[in-house]
C-alpha positions as CSV (number, residue, x, y, z in Angstrom):
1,X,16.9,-3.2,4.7
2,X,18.7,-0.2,4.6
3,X,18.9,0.8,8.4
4,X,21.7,-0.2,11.0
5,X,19.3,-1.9,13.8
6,X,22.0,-1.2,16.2
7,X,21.6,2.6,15.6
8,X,19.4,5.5,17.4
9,X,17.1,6.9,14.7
10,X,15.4,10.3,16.0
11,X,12.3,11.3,13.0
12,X,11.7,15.2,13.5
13,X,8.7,15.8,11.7
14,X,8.1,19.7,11.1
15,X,4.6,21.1,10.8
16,X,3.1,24.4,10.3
17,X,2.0,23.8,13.8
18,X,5.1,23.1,15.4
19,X,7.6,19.9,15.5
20,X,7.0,16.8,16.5
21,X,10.0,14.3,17.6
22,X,9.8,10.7,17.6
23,X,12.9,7.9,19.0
24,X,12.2,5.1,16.2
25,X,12.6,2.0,17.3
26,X,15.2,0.3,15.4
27,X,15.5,-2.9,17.4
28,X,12.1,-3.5,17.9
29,X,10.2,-2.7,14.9
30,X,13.2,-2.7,12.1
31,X,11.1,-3.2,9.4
32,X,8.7,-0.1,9.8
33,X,11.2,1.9,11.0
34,X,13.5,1.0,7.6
35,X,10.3,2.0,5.8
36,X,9.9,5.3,8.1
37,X,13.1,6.5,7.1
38,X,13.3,5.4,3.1
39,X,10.5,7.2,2.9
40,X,11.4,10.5,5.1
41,X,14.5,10.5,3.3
42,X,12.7,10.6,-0.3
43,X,10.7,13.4,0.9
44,X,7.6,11.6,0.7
45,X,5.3,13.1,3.7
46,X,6.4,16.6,2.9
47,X,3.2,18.5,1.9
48,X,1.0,15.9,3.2
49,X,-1.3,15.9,6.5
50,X,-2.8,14.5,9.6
51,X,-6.2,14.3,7.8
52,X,-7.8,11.8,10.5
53,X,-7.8,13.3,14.0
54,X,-9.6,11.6,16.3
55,X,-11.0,12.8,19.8
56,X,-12.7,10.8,22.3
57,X,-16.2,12.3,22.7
58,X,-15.9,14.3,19.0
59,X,-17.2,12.7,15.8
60,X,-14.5,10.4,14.0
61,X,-13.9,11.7,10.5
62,X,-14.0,7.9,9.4
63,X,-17.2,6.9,10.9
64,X,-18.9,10.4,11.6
65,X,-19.7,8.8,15.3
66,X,-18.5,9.6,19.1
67,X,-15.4,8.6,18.7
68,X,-13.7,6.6,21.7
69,X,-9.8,7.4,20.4
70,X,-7.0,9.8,20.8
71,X,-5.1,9.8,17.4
72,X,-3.5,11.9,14.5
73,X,-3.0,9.7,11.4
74,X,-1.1,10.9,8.2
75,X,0.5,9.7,5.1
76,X,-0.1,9.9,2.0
77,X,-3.5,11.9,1.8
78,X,-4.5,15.6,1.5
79,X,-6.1,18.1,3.8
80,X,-9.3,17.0,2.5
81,X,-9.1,13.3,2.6
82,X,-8.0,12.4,-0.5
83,X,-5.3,10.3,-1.8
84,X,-3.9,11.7,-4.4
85,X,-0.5,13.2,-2.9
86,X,1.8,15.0,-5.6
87,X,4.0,13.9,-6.1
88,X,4.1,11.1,-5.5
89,X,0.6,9.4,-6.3
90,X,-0.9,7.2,-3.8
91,X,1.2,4.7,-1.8
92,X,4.2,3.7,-2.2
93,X,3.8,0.6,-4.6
94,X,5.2,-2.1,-2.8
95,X,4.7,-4.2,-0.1
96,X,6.7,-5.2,3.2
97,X,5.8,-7.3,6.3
98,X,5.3,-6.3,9.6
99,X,7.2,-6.6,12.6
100,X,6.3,-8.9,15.6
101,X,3.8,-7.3,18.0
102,X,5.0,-7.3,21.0
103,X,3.1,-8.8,23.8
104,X,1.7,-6.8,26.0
105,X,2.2,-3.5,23.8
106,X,0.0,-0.7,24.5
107,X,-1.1,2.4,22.7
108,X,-0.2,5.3,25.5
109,X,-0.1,9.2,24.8
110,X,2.9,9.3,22.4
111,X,3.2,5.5,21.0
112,X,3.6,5.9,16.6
113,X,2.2,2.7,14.7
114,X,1.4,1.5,11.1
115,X,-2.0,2.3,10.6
116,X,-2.6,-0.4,8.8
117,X,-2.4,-4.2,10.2
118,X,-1.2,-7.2,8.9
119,X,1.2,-7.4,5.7
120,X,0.9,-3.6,4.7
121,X,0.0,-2.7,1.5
122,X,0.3,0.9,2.6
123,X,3.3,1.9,4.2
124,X,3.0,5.4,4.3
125,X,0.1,5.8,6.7
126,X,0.9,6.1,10.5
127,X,-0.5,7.5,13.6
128,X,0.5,8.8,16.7
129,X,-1.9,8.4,20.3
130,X,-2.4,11.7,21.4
131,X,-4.0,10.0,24.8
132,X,-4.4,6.5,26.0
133,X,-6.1,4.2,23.5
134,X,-7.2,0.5,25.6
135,X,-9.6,0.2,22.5
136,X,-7.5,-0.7,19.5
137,X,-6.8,-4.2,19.2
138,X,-3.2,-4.8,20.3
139,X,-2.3,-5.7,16.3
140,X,-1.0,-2.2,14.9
141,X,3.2,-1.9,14.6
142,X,4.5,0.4,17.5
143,X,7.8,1.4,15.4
144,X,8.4,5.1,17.8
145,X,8.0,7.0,20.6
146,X,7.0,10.7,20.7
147,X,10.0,12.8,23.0
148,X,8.8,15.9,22.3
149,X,5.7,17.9,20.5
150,X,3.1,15.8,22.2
151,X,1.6,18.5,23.0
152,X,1.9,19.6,19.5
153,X,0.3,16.4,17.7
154,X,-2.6,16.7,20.3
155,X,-3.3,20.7,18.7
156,X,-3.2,19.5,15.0
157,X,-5.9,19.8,13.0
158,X,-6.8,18.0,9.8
159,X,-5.4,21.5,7.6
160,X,-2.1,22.0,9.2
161,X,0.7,21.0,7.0
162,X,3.9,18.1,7.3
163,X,6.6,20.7,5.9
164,X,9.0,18.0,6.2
165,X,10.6,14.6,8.0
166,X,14.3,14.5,8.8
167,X,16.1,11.2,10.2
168,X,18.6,11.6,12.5
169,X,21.2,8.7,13.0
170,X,23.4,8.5,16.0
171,X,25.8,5.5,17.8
172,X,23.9,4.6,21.3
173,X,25.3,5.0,24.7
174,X,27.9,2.8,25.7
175,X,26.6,0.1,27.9
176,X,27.9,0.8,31.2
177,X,30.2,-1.7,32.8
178,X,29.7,-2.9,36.7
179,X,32.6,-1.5,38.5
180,X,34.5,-3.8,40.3
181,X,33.4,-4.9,43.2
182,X,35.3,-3.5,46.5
183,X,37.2,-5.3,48.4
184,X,37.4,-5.2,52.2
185,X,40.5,-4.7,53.7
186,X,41.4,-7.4,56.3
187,X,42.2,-6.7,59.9
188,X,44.9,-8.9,61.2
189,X,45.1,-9.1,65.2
190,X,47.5,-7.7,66.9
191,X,49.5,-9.9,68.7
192,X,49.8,-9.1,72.6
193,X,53.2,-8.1,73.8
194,X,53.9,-9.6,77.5
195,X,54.4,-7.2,80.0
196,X,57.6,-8.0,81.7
């Protein structure tokens, strides 16, 4: 763990088709989002591509049927599929545990997952949902939120190139403190004067 969960980690990931910004969620999902940036930071997706876009009502490029998803997924592969990303070769070469799902988590236009479930064996692939996506099974690791270049992610096409992933680390906000509550001043009566 090389991240400070207590920090904001922004992930701008430039493409020949524009940039896409993602708010990593370091609380939440710590251990993809230390894996995100190790990697970013080793220049590992640059020169790779979103090789799997799927489209609801387009054929999927994984099972050559209508597909019912909005999704661009990238990694480790090549414009044409293949896995065999120089350098480096292939995945990663280790092996890390994902973070609790959160209950209740859904896949809406902008959410960024692992692609893979389960103890990943792959930590480079992830995708980001172009569009609501009700039909995945609530088990992949939401680890971001797209901020800006949805619209973007939702153009790319399976030859546009990742030039490059910078991190971004900030300090949050401060938490903002209740001001004190006011107090009411209090009216004393007037006492009556006689009247001689």
């Amino acid at each position: 763990m090389t991240i400070d969960k207590s920090k904001l980690y922004t992930a701008t990931i430039k493409t020949t088709r524009g940039d896409i910004v993602i708010q990593l969620n370091a609380a939440t999902a710590p251990n993809a989002v230390n894996n995100f940036v190790f990697l970013a930071n080793q220049h590992y997706y640059d020169g790779t591509y979103f090789w799997r876009i799927e489209k609801v009502g387009q054929a999927s490029p994984i099972t050559k049927e209508t597909s019912d998803l909005n999704l661009i997924q990238g990694g480790y592969v090549n414009a044409d599929g293949s896995k065999d990303k120089q350098p480096p070769a292939g995945p990663p070469g280790y092996v890390f545990n994902d973070d609790p799902i959160v209950n209740g988590a859904t896949y809406d236009a902008g959410a960024v997952a692992m692609a893979n479930a389960g103890k990943n064996t792959n930590g480079a692939e992830f995708f980001i949902s172009t569009g609501v996506n009700t039909n995945l099974p609530a088990n992949y690791d939401i680890f971001g939120t797209v901020t800006s270049g949805l619209d973007v992610a939702k153009s790319m096409t399976p030859t546009d190139k990742v030039i490059s992933v910078t991190i971004a680390v900030t300090n949050p906000p401060p938490t903002p403190t209740a001001p004190a509550p006011a107090t009411t001043p209090q009216l004393i009566p007037a006492t009556a004067t006689p009247k001689k």
